[in-house]
C-alpha positions in Angstrom: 7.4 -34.6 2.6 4.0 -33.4 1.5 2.2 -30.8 -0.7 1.1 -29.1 2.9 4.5 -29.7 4.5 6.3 -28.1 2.0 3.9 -25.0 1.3 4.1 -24.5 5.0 8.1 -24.2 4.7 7.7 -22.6 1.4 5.3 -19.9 3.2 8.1 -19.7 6.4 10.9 -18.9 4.6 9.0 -16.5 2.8 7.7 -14.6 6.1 11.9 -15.0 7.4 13.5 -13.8 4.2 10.9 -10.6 4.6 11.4 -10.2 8.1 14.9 -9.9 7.3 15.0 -7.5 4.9 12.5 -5.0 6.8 15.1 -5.3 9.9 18.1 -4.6 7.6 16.0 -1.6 6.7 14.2 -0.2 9.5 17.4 1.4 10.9 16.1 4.3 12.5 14.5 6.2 9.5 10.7 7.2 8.6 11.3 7.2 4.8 14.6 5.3 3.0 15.5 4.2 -0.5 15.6 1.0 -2.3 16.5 -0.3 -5.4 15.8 -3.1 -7.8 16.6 -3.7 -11.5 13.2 -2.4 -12.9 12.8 0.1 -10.6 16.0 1.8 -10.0 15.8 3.5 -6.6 12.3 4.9 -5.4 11.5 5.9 -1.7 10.1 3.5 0.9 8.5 3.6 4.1 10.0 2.5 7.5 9.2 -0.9 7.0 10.4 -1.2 3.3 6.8 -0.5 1.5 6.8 1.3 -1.5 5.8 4.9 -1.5 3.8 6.1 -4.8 2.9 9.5 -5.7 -0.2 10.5 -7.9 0.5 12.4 -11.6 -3.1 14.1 -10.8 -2.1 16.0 -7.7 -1.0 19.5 -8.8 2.5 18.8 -6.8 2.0 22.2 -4.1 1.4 20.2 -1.2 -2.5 19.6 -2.2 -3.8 15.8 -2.4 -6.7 15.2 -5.1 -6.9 11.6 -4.2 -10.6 11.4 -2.3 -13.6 8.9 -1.1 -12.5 5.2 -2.8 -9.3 6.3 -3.9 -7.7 6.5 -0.5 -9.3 2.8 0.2 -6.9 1.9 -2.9 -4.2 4.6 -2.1 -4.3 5.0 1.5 -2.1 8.4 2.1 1.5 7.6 4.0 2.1 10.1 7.0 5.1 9.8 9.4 5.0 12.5 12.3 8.4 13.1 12.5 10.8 12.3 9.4 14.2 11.0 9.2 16.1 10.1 6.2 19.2 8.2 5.6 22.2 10.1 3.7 21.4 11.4 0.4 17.7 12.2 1.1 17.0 15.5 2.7 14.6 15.9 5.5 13.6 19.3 3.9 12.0 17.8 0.7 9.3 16.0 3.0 6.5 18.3 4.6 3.3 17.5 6.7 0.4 18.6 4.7 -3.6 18.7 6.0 -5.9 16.7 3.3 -9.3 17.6 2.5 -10.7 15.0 4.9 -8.5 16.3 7.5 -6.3 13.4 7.7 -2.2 14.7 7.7 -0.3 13.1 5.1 3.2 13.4 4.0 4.3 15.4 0.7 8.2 15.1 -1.1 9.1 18.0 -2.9 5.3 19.1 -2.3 3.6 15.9 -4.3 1.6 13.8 -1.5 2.9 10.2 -0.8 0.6 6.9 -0.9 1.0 3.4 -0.3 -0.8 0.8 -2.8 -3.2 -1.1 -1.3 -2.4 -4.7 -2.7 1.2 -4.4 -2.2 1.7 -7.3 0.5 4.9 -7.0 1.0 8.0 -4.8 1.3 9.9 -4.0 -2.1 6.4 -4.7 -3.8 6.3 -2.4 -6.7 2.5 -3.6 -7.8 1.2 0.2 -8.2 3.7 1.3 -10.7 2.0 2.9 -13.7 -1.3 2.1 -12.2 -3.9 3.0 -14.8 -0.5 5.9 -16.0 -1.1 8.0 -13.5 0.4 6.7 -10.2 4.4 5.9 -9.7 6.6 5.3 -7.5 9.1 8.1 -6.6 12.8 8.4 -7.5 14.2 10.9 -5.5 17.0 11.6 -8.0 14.3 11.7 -11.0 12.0 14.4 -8.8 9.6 16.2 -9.3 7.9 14.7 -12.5 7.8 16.7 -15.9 
């Protein structure tokens, strides 16, 4: 088989393996929970991406990320919200950013993807510069 051959099936399994695990975890809900050895559990979008919140937002429903951070930290919104057990729709609100856009908020801290995670279960924003992390619902709200 060659180099090219076997990238290609290295590359397809890849894509099937993550395909798989988003449709395990799509279910129904907006916003779920995952888990891995590093991590522990931290929350996750719809489709299994990692949701991150930012230390530097005062945690009251206001977002301070602005301009090229959003490029970087683009804000996660999802209209209506449903949760699996153990999450409680309650924590999550709809807040109104600066530049108008809506974005979601647990426990009043706004919640961001990372930019250059590619796929789901990526966790490649954690302790981004010590100020961005991703969110454990039990661990929540930060000290």
């Amino acid at each position: 088989m060659s180099k090219e051959s076997k990238l290609g099936l290295s590359v397809l399994v890849v894509a099937m393996l993550a395909t798989a695990a988003v449709a395990e975890m799509a279910n129904s809900y907006t916003i779920n929970t995952t888990a891995n050895k590093t991590m522990g559990t931290y929350l996750v979008n719809q489709t299994g991406f990692t949701l991150y919140y930012f230390k530097m937002d005062p945690g009251n429903g206001t977002s301070t990320c602005s301009g090229g951070c959003v490029t970087l930290w683009p804000p996660f919104y999802a209209k209506n919200v449903s949760v699996p057990t153990g999450l409680n729709a309650s924590d999550f609100t709809s807040i109104t950013r600066m530049d108008g856009m809506k974005q979601t908020a647990f426990k009043g801290w706004p919640l961001y993807h990372y930019s250059k995670d590619m796929l789901p279960g990526d966790v490649k924003g954690q302790g981004f510069k010590g100020i961005w992390f991703v969110v454990d619902p039990m661990k929540f709200p930060p000290k």
